[in-house]
C-alpha positions as CSV (number, residue, x, y, z in Angstrom):
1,X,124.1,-16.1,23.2
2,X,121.7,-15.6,26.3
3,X,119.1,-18.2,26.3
4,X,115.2,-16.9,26.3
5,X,115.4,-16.9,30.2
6,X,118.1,-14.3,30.5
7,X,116.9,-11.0,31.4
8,X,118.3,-7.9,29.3
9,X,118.4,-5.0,31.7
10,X,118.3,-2.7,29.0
11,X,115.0,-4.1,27.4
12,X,111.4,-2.0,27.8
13,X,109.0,-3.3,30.2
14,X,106.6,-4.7,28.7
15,X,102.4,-4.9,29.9
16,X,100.7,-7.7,29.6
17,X,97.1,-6.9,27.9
18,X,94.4,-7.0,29.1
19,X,90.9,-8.7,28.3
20,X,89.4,-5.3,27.6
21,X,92.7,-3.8,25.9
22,X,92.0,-6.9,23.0
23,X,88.5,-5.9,22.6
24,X,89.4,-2.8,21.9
25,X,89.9,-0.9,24.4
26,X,89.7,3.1,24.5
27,X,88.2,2.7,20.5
28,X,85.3,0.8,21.8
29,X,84.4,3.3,24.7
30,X,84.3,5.9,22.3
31,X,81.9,4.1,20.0
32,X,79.8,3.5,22.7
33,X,79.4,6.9,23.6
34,X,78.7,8.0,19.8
35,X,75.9,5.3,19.1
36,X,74.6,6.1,22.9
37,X,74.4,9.8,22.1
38,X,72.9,9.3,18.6
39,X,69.7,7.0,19.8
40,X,69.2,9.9,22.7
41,X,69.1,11.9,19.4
42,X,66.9,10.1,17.9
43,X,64.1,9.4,20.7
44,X,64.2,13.2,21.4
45,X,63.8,14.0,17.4
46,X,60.9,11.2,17.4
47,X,59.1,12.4,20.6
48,X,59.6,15.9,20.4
49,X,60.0,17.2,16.8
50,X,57.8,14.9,14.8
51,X,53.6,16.0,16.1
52,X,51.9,13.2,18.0
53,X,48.6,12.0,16.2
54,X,45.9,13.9,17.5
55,X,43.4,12.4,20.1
56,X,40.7,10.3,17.8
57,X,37.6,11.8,17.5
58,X,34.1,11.4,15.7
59,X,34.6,13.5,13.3
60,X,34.9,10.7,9.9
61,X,37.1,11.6,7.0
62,X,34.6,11.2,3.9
63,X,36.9,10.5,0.4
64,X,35.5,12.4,-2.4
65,X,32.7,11.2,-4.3
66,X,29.3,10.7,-4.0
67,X,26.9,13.7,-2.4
68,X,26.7,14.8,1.3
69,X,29.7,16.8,2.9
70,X,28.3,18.0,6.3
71,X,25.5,16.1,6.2
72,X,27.5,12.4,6.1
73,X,29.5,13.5,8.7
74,X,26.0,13.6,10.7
75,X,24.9,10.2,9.5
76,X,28.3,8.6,10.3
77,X,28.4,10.5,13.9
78,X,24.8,8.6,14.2
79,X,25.8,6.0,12.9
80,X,28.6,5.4,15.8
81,X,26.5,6.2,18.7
82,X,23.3,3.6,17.2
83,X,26.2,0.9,17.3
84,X,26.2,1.5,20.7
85,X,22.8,0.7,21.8
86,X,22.7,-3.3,21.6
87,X,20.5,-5.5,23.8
88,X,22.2,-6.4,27.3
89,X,21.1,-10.6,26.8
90,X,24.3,-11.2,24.9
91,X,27.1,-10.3,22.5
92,X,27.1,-12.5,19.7
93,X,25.4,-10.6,16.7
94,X,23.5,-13.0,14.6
95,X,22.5,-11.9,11.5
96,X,19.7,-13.0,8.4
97,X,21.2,-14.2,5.1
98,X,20.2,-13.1,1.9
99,X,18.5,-9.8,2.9
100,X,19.3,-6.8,0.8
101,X,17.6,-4.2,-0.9
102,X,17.3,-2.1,-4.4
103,X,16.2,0.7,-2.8
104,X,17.6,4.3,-3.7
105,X,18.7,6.6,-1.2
106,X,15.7,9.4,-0.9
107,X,17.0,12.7,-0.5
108,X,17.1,15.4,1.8
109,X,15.5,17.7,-0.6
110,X,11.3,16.8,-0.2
111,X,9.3,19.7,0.1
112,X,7.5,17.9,3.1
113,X,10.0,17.6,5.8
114,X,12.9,14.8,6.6
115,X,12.3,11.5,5.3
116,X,15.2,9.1,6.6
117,X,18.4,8.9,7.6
118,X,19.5,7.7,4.1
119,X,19.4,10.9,2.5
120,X,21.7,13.6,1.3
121,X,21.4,16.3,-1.2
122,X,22.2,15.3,-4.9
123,X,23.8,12.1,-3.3
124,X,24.7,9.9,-6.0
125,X,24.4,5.8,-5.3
126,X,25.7,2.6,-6.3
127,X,26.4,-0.6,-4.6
128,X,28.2,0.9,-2.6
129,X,26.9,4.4,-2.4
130,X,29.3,5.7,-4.8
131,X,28.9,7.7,-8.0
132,X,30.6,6.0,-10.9
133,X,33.1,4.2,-8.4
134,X,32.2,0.9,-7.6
135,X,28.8,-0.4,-8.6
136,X,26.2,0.6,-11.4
137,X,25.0,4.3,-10.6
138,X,24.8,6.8,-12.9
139,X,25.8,9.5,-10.5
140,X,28.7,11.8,-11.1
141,X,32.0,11.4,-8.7
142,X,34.8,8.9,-7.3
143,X,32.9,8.0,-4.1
144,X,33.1,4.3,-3.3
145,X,32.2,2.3,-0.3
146,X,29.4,3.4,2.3
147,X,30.7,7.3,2.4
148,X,28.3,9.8,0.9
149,X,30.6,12.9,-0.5
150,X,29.7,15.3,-3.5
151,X,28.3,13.9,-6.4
152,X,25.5,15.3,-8.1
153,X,23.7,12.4,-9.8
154,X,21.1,9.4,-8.5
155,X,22.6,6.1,-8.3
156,X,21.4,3.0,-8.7
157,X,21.4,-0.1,-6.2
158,X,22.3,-1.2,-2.7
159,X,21.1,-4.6,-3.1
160,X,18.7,-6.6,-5.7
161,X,16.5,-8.5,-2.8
162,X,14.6,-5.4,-0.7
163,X,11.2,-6.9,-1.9
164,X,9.2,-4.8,-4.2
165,X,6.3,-3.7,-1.7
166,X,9.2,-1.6,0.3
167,X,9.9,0.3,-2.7
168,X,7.7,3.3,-2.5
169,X,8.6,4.1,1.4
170,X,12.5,4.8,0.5
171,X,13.0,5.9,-3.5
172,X,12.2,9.2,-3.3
173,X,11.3,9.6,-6.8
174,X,8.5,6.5,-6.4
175,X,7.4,8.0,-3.0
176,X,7.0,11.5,-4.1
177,X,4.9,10.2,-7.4
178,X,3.1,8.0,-5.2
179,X,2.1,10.4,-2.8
180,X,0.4,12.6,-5.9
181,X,-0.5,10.2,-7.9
182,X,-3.1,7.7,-5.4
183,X,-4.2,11.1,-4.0
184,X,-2.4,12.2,-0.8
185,X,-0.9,15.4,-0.9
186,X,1.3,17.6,1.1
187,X,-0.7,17.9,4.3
188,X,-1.2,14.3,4.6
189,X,2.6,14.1,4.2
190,X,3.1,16.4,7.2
191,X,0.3,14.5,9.3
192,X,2.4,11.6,8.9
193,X,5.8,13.5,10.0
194,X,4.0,15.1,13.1
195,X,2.4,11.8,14.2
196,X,6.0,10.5,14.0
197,X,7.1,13.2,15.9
198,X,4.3,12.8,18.5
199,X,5.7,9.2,18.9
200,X,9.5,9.9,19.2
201,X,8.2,12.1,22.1
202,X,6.0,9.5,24.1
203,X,8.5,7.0,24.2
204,X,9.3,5.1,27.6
205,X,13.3,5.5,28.5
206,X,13.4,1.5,27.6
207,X,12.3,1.9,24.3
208,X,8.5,1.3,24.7
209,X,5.4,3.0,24.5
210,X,2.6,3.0,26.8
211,X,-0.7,1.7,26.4
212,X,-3.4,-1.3,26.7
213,X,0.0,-3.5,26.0
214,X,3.3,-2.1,25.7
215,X,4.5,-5.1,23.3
216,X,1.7,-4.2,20.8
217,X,2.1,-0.5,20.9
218,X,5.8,-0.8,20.5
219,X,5.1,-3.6,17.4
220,X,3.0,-0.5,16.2
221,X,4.8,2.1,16.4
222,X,8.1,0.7,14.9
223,X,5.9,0.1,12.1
224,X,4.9,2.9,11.8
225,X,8.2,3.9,11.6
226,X,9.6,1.6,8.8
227,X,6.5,2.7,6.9
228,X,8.0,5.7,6.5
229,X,11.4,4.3,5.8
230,X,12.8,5.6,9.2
231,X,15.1,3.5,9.7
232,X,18.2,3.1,13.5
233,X,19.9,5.2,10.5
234,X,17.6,7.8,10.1
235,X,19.3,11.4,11.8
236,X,15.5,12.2,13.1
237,X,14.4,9.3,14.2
238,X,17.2,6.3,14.4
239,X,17.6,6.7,17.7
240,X,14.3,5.7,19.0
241,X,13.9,3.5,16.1
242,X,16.6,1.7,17.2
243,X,15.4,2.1,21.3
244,X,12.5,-0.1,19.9
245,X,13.5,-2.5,18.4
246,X,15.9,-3.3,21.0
247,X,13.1,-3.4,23.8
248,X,11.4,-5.4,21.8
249,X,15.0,-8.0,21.3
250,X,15.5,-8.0,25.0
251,X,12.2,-9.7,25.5
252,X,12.5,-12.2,22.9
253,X,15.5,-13.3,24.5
254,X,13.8,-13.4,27.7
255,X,11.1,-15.6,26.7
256,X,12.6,-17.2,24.0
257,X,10.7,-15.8,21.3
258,X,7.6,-15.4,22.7
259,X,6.7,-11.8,22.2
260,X,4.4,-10.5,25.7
261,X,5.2,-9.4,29.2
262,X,2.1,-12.2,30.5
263,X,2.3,-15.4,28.4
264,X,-0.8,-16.7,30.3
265,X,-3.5,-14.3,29.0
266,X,-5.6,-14.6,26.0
267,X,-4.8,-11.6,24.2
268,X,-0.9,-12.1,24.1
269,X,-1.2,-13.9,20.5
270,X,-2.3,-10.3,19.4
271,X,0.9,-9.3,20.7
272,X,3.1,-11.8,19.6
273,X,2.2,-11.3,16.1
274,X,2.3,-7.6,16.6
275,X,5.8,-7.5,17.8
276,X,7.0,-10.2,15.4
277,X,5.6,-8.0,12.1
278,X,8.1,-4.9,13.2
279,X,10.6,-7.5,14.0
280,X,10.3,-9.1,10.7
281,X,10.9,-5.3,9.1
282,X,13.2,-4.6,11.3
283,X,15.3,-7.6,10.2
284,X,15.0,-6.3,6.6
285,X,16.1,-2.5,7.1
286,X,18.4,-3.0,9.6
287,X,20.4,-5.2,7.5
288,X,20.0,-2.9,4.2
289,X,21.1,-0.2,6.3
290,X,24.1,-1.8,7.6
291,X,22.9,-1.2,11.5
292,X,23.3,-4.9,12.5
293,X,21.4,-5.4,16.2
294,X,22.4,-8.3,18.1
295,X,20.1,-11.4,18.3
296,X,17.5,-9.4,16.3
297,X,17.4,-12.4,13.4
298,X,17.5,-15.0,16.0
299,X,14.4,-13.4,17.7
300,X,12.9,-13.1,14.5
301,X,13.6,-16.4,13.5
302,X,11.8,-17.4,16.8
303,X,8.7,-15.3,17.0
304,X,7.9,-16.3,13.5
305,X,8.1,-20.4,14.1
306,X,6.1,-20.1,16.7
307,X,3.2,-18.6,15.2
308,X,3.5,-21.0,12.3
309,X,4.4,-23.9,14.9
310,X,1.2,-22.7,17.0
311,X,-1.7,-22.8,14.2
312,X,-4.9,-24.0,15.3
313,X,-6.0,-26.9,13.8
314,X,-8.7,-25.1,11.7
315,X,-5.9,-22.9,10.0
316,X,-6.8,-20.5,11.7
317,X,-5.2,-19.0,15.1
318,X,-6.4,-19.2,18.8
319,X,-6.2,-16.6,21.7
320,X,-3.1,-17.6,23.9
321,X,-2.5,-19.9,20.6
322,X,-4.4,-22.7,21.5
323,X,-3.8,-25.4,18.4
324,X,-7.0,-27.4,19.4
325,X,-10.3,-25.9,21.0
326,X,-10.1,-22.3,22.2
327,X,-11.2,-19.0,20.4
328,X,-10.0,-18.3,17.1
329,X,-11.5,-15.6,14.6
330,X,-10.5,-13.2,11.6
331,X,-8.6,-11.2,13.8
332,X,-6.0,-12.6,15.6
333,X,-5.8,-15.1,12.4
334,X,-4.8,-11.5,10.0
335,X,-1.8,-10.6,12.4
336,X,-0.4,-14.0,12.2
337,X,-0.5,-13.7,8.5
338,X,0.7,-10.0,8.4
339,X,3.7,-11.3,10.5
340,X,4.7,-14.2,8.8
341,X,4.7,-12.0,5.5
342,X,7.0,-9.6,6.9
343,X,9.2,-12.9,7.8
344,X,9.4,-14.2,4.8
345,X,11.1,-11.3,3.6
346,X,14.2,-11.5,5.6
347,X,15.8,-14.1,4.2
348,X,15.8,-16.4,7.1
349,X,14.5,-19.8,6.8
350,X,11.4,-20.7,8.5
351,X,10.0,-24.4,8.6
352,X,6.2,-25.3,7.1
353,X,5.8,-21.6,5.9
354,X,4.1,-22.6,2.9
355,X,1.7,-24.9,4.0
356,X,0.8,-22.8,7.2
357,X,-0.3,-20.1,4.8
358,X,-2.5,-22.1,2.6
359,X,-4.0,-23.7,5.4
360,X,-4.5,-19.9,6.7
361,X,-5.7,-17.9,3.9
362,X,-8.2,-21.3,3.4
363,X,-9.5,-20.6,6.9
364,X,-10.2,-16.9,5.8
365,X,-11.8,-18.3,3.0
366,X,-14.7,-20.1,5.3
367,X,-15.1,-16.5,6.9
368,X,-16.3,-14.9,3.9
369,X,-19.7,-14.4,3.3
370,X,-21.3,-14.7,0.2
371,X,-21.9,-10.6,-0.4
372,X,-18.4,-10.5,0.2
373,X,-17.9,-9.3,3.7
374,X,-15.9,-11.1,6.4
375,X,-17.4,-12.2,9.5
376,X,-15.5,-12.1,12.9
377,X,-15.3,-16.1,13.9
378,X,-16.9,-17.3,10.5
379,X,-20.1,-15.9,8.0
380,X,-22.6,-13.5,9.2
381,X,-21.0,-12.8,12.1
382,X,-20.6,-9.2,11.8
383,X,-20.4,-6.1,13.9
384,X,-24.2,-4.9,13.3
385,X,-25.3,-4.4,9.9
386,X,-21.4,-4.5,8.5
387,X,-18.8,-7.0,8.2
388,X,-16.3,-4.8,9.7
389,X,-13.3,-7.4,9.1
390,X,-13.4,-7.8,5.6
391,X,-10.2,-5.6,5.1
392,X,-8.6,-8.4,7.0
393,X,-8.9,-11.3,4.5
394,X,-8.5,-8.8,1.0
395,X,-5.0,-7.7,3.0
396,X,-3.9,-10.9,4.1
397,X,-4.7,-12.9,0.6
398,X,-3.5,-10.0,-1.2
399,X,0.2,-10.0,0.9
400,X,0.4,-13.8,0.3
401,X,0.0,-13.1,-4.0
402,X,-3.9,-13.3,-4.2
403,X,-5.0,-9.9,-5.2
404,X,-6.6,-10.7,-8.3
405,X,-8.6,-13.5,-7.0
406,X,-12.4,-14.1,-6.8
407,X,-12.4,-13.4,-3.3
408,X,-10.6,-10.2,-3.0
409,X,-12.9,-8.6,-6.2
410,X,-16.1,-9.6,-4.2
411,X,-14.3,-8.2,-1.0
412,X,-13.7,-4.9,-2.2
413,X,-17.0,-4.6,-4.0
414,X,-18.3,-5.2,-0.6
415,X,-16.8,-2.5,1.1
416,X,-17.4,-0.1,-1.5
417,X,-21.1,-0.4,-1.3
418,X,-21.3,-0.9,2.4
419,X,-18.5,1.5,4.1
420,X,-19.0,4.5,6.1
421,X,-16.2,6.9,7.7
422,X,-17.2,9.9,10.4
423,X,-14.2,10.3,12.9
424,X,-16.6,12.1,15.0
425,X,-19.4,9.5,14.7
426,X,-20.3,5.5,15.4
427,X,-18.4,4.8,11.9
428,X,-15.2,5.4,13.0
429,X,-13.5,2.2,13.2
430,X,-9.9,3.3,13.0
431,X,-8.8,-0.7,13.3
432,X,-11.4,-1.6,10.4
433,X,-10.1,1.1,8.2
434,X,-6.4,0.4,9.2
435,X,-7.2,-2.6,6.8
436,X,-9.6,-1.2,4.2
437,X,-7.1,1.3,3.6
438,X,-4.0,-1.3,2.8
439,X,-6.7,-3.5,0.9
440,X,-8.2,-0.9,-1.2
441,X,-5.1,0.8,-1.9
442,X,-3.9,-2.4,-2.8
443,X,-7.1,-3.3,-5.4
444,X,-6.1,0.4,-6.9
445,X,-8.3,2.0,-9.9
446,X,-11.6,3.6,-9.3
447,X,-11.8,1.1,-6.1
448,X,-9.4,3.1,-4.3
449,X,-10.0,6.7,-6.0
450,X,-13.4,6.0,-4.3
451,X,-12.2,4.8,-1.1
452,X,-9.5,7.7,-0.7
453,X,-12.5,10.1,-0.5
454,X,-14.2,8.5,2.1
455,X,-11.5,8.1,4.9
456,X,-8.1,10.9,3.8
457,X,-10.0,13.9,4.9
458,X,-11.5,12.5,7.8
459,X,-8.1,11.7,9.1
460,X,-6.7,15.6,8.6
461,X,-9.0,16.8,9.6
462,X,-8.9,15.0,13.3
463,X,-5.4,15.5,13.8
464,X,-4.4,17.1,17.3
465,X,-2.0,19.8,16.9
466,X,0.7,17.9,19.3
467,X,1.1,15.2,16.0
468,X,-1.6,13.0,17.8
469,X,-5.3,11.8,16.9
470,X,-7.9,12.5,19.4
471,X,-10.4,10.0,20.4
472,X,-12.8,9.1,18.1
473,X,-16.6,8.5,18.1
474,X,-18.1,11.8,19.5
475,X,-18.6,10.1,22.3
476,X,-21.5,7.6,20.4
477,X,-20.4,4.0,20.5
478,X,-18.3,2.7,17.4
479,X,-19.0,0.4,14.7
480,X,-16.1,-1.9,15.8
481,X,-14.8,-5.5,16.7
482,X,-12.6,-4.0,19.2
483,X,-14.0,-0.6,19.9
484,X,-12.5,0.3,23.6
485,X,-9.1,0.5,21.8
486,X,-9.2,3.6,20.0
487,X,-9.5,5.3,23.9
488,X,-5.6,4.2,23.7
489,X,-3.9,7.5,22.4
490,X,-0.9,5.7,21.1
491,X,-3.4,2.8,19.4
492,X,-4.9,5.4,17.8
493,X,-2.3,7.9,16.4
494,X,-0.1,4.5,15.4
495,X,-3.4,3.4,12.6
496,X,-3.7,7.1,11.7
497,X,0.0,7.5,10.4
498,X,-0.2,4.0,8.8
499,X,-3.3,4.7,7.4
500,X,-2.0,8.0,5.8
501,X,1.7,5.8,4.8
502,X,-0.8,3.8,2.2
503,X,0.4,5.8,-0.3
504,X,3.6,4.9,-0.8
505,X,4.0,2.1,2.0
506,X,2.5,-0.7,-0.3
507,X,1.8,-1.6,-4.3
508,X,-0.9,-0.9,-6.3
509,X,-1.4,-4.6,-6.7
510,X,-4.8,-4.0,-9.4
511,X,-3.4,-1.2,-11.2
512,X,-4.5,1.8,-9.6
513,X,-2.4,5.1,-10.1
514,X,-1.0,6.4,-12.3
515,X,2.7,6.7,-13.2
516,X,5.0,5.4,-10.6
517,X,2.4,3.6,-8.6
518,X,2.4,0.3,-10.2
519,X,5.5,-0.2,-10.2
């Protein structure tokens, strides 16, 4: 037997394998090859066969449902570009709590021209501008969400805390019975739109508007503006809207609130309060609306505690806010207390309101004479033979829930035995019948049927054919606290278009109307 060391000549040769052969080998090079051929396969099927998405653009797919087609493309394409204007002082967005709205969407469809950006034919709306989808509208389709598709019915409800004086401006069917049935009519509708349109076209490339103080006109004319329910929204007139209000941001951030360019001279409490009223609407719609601005309810927070943190020790309030001493009168007092009404409607929390406005509306209350009129820094001290103030303290007690009092009912008796109004004569106190007009409006009944004739047609029928009022007087000297004013073109045309908004841009507080307009 040969032992396991002999060699046997005859025997095959044998190999010895390798570390690839026991892996493998030849079988494993061709598996390679087929997986590495099939993923080339694949990447050239992904890239090539199936389509790329196409470039992203602004057009918005709109799910069926609730009214608009074409025209919520236009509103969302808006929509987009308003997001891009923000103020340049920062980039967290602060926001106001507990602001929203039951206002319904207005539609496209008045006789009298555009009315906001929150319209679209037969547009159907709920809580979340659907038909019947989500929310209580009674408006036919699937819609749900914020998109506005084509349903044929009127919804219901964005929100349940819009407070009830903005509800004439934005439901159409309240503004359109409104406008009839306290005695406007079509062409003071159009007035309105052209002065708007006169605006839009004056303004400065930072937002403002020129005049005597480009804080106050600005303040105006963004409430002019919102008293038409144009809204950063709004396809005519969000963009400027929305220029405005951030001029008006930007230097509340610069001077921490404080709302003028010179914080040194007397008149800049007229223009804090001023800018601080648009603010405090602005702060309202542009939440509704769902066109958040950056800082805007910090600004507003701001603006409004310094007027109540800055009241003169007699209630009232001081040029250049002085809280002891200084100057204060009727005037510069009512813009405080417009303001700080608008503020309270935005939901944000302000210290000492309540007490600041009792102490307030008691100041007014040592103004009054006892015929009823209003003097400028206390009784009898009229303009002439008229108390040319007395709008002032009917507007500001009726804002703060004191329409029916003593007070305003003497008030408005006043005026309606003592008021004149000649736009071409020494009656024309656009700034005195800027309040009358709110007030009386506000008293309703035969008050207002009474006052309506005296000022409406006076107001047509002065209206320049650009959208903007020429100045007053005839050249005598007005009956007016501030009468050099009214030679401010934008001052002017901003009273006219609120003045002719008092149909729909406040409640009949005393009952006046008929219809819709006590709502």
């Amino acid at each position: 037997m040969n032992s396991l060391n002999d060699s046997d000549p005859h025997a095959p040769e044998v190999t010895p394998l390798t570390l690839w052969d026991k892996l493998g080998g030849r079988a494993l090079t061709i598996a390679i090859v087929v997986h590495a051929l099939v993923i080339v396969l694949g990447a050239f099927w992904i890239f090539q066969i199936i389509p790329q998405p196409a470039p992203e653009t602004n057009i918005v797919t709109i799910p069926p449902g609730n009214g608009g087609g074409a025209r919520n493309v236009e509103h969302q394409l808006k929509e987009k570009q308003m997001r891009q204007i923000v103020p340049v002082s920062g980039t967290r967005r602060v926001v106001a709590d507990n602001a929203r709205a039951p206002f319904i969407i207005p539609e496209q469809t008045d006789v009298f021209g555009p009315m906001n950006a929150l319209a679209s034919p037969g547009s159907g709306m709920t809580g979340g501008l659907g038909g019947t989808g989500m929310g209580d509208g009674f408006g036919k389709g699937n819609g749900r969400g914020r998109g506005i598709g084509d349903g044929d019915g009127i919804g219901h409800l964005i929100g349940p805390l819009l407070p009830l004086t903005y509800h004439k401006r934005c439901v159409r069917e309240n503004r359109m019975h409104s406008i009839t049935d306290n005695g406007g009519n079509p062409a003071s509708e159009e007035a309105v739109l052209k002065g708007l349109r006169w605006l839009k076209a004056n303004q400065n490339a930072d937002g403002s508007w020129n005049g005597q103080s480009k804080v106050a006109m600005t303040g105006l004319a963004l409430l002019a503006y919102f008293g038409h329910c144009e809204t950063p929204a709004s396809p005519e007139f969000g963009e400027s809207c929305m220029s405005g209000i951030v001029y008006l941001v930007n230097l509340g951030m610069r001077n921490d609130g404080r709302m003028a360019d010179n914080l040194t001279a007397n008149p800049w409490s007229y223009e804090h309060a001023i800018a601080t009223y648009a603010l405090g609407e602005a702060t309202t719609f542009c939440k509704e609306v769902g066109q958040p601005v950056d800082y805007l309810a910090e600004v507003t927070q701001k603006a409004g505690q310094f007027i109540i943190d800055n009241q003169h020790t007699n209630g009232g309030w001081a040029y250049a806010y002085a809280k002891e001493g200084g100057h204060t009168d009727v005037s510069v007092t009512g813009w405080q207390i417009q303001a700080l009404s608008a503020c309270s409607h935005t939901g944000i929390k302000y210290q000492g309101m309540n007490s600041c406005i009792t102490h307030g509306l008691k100041y007014l209350a040592g103004c009054q004479n006892a015929d009823g009129g209003y003097g400028y820094t206390g009784p009898a001290t009229g303009v002439g033979d008229y108390s040319t103030l007395t709008g002032v303290g009917m507007l500001c007690n009726q804002m703060w829930g004191k329409g029916n009092s003593p007070q305003v009912r003497k008030a408005a008796k006043y005026v309606l035995d003592n008021t004149q109004f000649n736009y071409n004569g020494s009656t024309c106190d656009l700034y005195g019948h800027y309040y009358e007009s709110q007030a009386m409006m506000q008293s309703g009944g035969e008050d207002w049927k009474r006052y309506n004739a005296i000022f409406r047609d006076q107001l047509l029928g002065n209206q320049e054919a650009d959208g903007s009022w020429k100045v007053p007087g005839g050249g005598q000297k007005i009956r007016a606290a501030a009468p050099t004013y009214v030679s401010d073109k934008t001052y002017r045309t901003c009273l006219c278009v609120l003045m002719l908004e008092v149909y729909y841009r406040f409640l009949s507080t005393g009952g006046g109307g008929t219809g819709h307009s006590g709502l």
